[in-house]
mmCIF file of the C-alpha atoms, coordinates in Angstrom:
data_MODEL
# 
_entry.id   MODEL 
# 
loop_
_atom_site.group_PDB 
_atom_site.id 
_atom_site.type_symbol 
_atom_site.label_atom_id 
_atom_site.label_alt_id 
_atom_site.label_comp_id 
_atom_site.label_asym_id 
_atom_site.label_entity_id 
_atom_site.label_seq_id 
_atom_site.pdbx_PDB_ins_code 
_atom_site.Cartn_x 
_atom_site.Cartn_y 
_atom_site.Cartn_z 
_atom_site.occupancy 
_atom_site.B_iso_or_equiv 
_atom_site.pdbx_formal_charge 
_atom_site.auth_seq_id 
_atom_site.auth_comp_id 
_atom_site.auth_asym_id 
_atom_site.auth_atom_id 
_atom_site.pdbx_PDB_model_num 
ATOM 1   C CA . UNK A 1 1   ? -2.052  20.805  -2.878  1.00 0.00 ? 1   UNK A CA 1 
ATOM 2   C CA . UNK A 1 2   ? -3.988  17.787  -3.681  1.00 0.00 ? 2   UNK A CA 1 
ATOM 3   C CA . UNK A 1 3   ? -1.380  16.116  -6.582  1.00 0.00 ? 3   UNK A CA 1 
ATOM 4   C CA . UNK A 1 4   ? 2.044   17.162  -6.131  1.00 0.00 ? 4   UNK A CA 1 
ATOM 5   C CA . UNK A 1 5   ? 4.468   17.183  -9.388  1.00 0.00 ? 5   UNK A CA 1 
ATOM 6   C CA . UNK A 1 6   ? 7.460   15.921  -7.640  1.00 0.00 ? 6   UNK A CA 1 
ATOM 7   C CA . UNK A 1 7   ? 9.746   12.877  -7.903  1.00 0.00 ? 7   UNK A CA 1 
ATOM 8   C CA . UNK A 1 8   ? 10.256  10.593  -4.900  1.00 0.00 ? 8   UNK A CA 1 
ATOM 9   C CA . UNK A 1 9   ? 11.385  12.266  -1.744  1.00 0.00 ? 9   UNK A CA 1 
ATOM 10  C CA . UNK A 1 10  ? 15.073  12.694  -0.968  1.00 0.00 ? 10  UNK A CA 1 
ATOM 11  C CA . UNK A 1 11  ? 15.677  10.408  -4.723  1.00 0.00 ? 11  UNK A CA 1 
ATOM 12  C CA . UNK A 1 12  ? 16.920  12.043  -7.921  1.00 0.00 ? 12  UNK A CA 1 
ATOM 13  C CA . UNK A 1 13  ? 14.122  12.699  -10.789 1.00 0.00 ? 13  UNK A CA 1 
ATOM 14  C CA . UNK A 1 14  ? 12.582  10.141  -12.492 1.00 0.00 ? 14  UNK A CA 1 
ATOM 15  C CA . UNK A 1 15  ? 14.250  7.696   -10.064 1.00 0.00 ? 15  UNK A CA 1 
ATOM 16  C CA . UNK A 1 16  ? 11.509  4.389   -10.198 1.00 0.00 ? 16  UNK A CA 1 
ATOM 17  C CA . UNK A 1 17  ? 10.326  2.536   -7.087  1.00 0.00 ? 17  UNK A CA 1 
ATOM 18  C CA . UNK A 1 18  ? 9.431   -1.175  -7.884  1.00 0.00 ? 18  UNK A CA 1 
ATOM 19  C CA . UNK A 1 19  ? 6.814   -2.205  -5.495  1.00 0.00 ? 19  UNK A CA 1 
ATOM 20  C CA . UNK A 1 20  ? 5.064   -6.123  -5.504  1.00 0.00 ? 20  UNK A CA 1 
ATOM 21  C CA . UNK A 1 21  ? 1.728   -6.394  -5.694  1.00 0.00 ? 21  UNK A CA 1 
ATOM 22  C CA . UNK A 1 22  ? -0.149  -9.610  -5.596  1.00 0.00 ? 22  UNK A CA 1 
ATOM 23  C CA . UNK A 1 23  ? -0.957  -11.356 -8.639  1.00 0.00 ? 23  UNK A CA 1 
ATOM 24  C CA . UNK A 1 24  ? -4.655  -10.601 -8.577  1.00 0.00 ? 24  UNK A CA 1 
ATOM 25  C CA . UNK A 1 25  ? -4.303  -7.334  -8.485  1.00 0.00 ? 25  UNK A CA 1 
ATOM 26  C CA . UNK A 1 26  ? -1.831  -7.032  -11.646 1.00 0.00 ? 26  UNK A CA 1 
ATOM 27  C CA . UNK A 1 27  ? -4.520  -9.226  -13.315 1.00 0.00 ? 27  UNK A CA 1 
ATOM 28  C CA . UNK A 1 28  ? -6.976  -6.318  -12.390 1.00 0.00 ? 28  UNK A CA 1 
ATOM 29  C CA . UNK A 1 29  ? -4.605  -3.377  -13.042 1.00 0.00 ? 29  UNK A CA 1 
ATOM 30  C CA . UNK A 1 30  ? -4.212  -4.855  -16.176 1.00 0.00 ? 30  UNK A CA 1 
ATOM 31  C CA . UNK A 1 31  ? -7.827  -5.241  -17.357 1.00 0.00 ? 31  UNK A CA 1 
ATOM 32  C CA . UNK A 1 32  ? -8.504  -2.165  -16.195 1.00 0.00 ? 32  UNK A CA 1 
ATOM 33  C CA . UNK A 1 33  ? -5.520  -0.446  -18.712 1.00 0.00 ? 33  UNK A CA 1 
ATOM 34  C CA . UNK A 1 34  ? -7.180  -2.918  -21.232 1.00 0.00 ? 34  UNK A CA 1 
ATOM 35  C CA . UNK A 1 35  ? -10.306 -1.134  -20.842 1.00 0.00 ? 35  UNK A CA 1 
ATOM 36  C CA . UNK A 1 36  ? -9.861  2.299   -20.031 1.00 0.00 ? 36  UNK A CA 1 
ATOM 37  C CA . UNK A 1 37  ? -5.900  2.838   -21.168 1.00 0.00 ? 37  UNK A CA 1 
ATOM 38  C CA . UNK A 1 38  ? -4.006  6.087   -19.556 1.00 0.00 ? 38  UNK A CA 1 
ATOM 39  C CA . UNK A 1 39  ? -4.320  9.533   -20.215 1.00 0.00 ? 39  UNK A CA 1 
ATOM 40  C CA . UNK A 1 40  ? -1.725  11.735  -21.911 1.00 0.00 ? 40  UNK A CA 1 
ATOM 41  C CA . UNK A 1 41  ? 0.287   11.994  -18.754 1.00 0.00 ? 41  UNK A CA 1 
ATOM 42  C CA . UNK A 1 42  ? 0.247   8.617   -17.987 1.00 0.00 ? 42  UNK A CA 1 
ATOM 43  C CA . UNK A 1 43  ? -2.570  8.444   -15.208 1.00 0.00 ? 43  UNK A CA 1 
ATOM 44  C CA . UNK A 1 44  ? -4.208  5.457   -14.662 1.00 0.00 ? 44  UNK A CA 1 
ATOM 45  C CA . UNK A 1 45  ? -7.011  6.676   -12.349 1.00 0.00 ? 45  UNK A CA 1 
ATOM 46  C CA . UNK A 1 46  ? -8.406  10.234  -13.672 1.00 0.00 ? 46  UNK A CA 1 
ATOM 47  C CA . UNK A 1 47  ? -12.574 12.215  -14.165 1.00 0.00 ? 47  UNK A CA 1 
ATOM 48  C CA . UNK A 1 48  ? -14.138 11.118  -17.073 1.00 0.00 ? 48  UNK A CA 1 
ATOM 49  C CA . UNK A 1 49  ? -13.151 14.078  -18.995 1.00 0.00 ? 49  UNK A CA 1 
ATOM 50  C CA . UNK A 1 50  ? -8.922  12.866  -18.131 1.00 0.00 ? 50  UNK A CA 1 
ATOM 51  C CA . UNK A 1 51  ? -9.011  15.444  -15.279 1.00 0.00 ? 51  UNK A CA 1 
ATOM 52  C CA . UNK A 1 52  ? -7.079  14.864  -12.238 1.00 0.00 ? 52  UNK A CA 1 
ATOM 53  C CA . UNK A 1 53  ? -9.865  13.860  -9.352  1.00 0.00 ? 53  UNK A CA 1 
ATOM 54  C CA . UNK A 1 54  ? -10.319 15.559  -6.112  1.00 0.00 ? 54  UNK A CA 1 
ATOM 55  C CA . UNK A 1 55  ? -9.426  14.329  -2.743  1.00 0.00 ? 55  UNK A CA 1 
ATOM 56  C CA . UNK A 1 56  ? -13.254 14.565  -2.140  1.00 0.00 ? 56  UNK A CA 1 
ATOM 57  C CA . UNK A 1 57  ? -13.985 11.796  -4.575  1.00 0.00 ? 57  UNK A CA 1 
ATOM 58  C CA . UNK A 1 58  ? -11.759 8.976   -3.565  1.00 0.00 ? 58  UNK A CA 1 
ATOM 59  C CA . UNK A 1 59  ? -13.327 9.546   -0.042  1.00 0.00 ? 59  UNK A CA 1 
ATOM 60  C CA . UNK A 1 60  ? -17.007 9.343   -1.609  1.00 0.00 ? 60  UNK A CA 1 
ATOM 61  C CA . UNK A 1 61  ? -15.957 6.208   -3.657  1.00 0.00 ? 61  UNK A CA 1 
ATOM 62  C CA . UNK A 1 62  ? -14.129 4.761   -0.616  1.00 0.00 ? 62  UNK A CA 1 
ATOM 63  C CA . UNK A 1 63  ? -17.356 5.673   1.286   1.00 0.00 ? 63  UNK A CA 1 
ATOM 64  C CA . UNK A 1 64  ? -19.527 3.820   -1.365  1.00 0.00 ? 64  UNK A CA 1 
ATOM 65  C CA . UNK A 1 65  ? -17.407 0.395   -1.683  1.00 0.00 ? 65  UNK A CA 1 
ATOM 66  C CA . UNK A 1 66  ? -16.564 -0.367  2.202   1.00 0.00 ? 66  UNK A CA 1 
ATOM 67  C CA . UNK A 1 67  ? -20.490 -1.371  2.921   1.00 0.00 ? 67  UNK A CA 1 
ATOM 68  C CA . UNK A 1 68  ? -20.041 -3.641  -0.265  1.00 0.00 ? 68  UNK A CA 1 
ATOM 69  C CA . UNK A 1 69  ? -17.117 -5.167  0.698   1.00 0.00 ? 69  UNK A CA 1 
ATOM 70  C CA . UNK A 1 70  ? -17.287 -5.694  4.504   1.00 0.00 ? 70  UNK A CA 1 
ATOM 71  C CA . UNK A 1 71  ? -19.434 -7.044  6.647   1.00 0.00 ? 71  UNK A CA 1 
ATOM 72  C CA . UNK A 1 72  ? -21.638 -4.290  8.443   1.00 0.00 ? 72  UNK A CA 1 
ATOM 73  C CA . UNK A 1 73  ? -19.242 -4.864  12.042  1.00 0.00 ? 73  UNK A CA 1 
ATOM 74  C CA . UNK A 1 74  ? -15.870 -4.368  9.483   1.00 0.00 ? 74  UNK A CA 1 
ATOM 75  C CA . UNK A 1 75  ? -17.985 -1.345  7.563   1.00 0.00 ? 75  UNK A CA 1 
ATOM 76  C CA . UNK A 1 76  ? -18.831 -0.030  11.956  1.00 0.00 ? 76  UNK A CA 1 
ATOM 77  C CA . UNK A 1 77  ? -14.555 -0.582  12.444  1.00 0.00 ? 77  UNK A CA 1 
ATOM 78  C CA . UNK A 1 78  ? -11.366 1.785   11.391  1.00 0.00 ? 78  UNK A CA 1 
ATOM 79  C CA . UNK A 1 79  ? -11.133 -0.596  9.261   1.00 0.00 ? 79  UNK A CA 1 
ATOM 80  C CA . UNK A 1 80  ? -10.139 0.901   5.963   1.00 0.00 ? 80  UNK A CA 1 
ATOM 81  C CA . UNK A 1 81  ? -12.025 3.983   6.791   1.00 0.00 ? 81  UNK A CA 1 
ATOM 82  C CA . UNK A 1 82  ? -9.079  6.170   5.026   1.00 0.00 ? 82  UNK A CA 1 
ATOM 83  C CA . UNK A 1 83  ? -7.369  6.024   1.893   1.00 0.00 ? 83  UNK A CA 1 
ATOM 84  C CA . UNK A 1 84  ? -3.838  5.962   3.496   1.00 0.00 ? 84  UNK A CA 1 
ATOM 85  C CA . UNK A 1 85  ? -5.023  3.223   5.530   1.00 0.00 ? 85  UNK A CA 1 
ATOM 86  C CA . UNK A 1 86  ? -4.406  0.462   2.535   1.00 0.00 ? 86  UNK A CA 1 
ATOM 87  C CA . UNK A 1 87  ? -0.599  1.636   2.609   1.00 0.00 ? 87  UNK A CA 1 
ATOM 88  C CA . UNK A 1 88  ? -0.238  1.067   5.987   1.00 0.00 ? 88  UNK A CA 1 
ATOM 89  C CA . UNK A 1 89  ? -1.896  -2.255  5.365   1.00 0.00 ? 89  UNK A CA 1 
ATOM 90  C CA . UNK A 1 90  ? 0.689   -3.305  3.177   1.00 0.00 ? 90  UNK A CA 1 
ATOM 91  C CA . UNK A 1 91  ? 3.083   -1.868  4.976   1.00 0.00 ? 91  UNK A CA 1 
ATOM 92  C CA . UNK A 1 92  ? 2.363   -3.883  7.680   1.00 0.00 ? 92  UNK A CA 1 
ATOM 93  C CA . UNK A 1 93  ? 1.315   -7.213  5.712   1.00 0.00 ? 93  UNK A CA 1 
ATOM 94  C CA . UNK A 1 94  ? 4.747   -7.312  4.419   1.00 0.00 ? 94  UNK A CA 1 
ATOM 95  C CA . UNK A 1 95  ? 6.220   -6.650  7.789   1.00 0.00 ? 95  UNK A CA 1 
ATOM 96  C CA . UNK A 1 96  ? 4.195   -9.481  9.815   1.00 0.00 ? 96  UNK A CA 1 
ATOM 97  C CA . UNK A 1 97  ? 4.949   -11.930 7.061   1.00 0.00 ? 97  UNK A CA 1 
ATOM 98  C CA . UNK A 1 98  ? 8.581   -11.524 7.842   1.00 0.00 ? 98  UNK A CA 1 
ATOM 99  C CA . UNK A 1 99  ? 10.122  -9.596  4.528   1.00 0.00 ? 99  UNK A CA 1 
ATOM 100 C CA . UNK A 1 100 ? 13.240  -7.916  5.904   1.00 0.00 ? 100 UNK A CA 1 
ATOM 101 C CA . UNK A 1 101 ? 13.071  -4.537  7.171   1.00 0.00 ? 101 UNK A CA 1 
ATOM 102 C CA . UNK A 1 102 ? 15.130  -2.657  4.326   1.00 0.00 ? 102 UNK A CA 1 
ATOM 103 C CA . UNK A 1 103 ? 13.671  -4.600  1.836   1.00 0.00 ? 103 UNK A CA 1 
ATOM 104 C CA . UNK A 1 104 ? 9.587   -2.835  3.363   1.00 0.00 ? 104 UNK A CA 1 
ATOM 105 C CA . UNK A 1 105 ? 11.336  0.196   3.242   1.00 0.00 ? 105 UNK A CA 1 
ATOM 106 C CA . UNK A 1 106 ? 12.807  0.738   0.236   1.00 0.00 ? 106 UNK A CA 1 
ATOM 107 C CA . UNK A 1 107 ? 9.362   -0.639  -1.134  1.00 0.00 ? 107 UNK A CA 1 
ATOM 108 C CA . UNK A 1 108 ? 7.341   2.057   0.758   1.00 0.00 ? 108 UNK A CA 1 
ATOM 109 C CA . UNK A 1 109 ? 10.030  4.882   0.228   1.00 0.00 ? 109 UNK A CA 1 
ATOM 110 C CA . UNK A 1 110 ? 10.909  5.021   3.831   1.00 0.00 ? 110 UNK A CA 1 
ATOM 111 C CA . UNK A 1 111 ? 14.319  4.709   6.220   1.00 0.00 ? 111 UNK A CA 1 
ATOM 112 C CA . UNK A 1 112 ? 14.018  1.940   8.129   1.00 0.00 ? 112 UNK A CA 1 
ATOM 113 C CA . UNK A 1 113 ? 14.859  4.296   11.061  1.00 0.00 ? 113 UNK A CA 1 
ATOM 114 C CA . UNK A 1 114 ? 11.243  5.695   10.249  1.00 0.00 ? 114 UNK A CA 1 
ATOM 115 C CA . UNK A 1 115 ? 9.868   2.277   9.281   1.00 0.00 ? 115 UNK A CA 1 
ATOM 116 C CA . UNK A 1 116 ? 10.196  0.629   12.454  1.00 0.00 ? 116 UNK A CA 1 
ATOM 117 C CA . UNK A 1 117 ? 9.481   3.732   14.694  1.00 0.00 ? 117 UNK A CA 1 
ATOM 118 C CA . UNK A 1 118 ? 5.926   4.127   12.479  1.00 0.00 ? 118 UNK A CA 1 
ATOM 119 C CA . UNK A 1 119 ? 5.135   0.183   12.142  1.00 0.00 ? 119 UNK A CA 1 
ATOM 120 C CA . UNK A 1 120 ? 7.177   -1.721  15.250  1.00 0.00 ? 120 UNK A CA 1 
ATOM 121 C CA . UNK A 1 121 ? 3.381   -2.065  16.833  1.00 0.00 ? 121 UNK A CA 1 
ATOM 122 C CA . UNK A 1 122 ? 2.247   -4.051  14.161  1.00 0.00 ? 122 UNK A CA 1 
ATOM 123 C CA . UNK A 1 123 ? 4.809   -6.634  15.221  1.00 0.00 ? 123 UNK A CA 1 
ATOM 124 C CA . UNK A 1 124 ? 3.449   -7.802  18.256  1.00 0.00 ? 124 UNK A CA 1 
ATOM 125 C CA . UNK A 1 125 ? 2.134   -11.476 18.824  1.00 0.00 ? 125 UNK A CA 1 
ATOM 126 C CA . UNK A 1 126 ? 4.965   -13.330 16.762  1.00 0.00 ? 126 UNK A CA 1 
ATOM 127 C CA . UNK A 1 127 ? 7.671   -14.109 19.538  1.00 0.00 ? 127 UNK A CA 1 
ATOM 128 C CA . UNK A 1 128 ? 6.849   -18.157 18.989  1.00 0.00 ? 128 UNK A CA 1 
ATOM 129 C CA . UNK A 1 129 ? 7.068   -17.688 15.245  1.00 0.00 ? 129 UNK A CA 1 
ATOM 130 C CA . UNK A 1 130 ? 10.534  -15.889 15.120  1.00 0.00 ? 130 UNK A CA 1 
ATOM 131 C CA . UNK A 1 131 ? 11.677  -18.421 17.977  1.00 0.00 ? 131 UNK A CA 1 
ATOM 132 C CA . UNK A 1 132 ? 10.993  -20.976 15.801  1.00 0.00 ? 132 UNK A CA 1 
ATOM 133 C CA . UNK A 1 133 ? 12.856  -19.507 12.640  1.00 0.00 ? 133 UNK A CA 1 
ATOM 134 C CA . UNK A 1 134 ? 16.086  -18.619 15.008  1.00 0.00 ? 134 UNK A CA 1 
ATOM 135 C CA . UNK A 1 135 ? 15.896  -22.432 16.220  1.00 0.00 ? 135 UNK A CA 1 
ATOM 136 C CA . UNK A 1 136 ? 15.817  -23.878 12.798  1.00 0.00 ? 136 UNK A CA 1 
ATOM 137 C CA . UNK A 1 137 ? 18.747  -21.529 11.796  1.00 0.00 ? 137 UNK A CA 1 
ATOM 138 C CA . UNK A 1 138 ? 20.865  -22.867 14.781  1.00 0.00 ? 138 UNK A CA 1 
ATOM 139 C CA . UNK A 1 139 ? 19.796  -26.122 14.223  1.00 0.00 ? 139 UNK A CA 1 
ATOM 140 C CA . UNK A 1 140 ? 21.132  -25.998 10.042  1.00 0.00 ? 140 UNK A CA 1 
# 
């Protein structure tokens, strides 16, 4: 099924997650609700007629703004060749720039059991920067 009606996994109905986004984007999010409001059931993104979209058309529009965003070696790359690959993105964005563990996962709706088994790759390359942190804790 392409949109499921369900609440979030293992979380009682009509539990809310709060997840950050930068600021840009709220000032986007919210120019776009300016302009184009919701429709009855509260979807932001929906067909011109207030449908729910197909799968099939957030890959075409994906397909369409990647060339206009990237460079033509980024648009050649993985790089954000999937929809699910801007989750892991942020996923991983919040991870590398040191937010703790439980606090990623209970933004992305995760355990942190499967948190770090999906994401501990991303963490490579820091050692220096988290010796650094545990040296200025010892030395406080």
């Amino acid at each position: 099924m392409v949109h499921e009606t369900r609440g979030l996994k293992g979380r009682p109905r009509n539990t809310i997650r709060r997840i950050p986004i930068p600021p840009e984007l709220v000032e986007l999010l919210r120019a776009h609700l300016k302009e184009y409001g919701t429709n009855e059931e509260g979807r932001l993104f929906r067909t011109f007629r207030g449908g729910v979209y197909q799968r099939s058309t957030l890959w075409r529009v994906l397909d369409k703004a990647r060339p206009k965003a990237f460079t033509e070696a980024q648009v050649k790359s993985p790089l954000a060749r999937k929809p699910y690959d801007f989750r892991h993105a942020g996923v991983s964005l919040r991870l590398n720039a040191g937010t703790p563990a439980t606090q990623v996962a209970e933004w992305a709706g995760h355990s942190v059991e499967v948190l770090e088994r999906v994401y501990a790759h991303c963490l490579d390359g820091h050692d220096e920067r988290w010796f650094e942190r545990i040296d200025a804790a010892l030395d406080g």
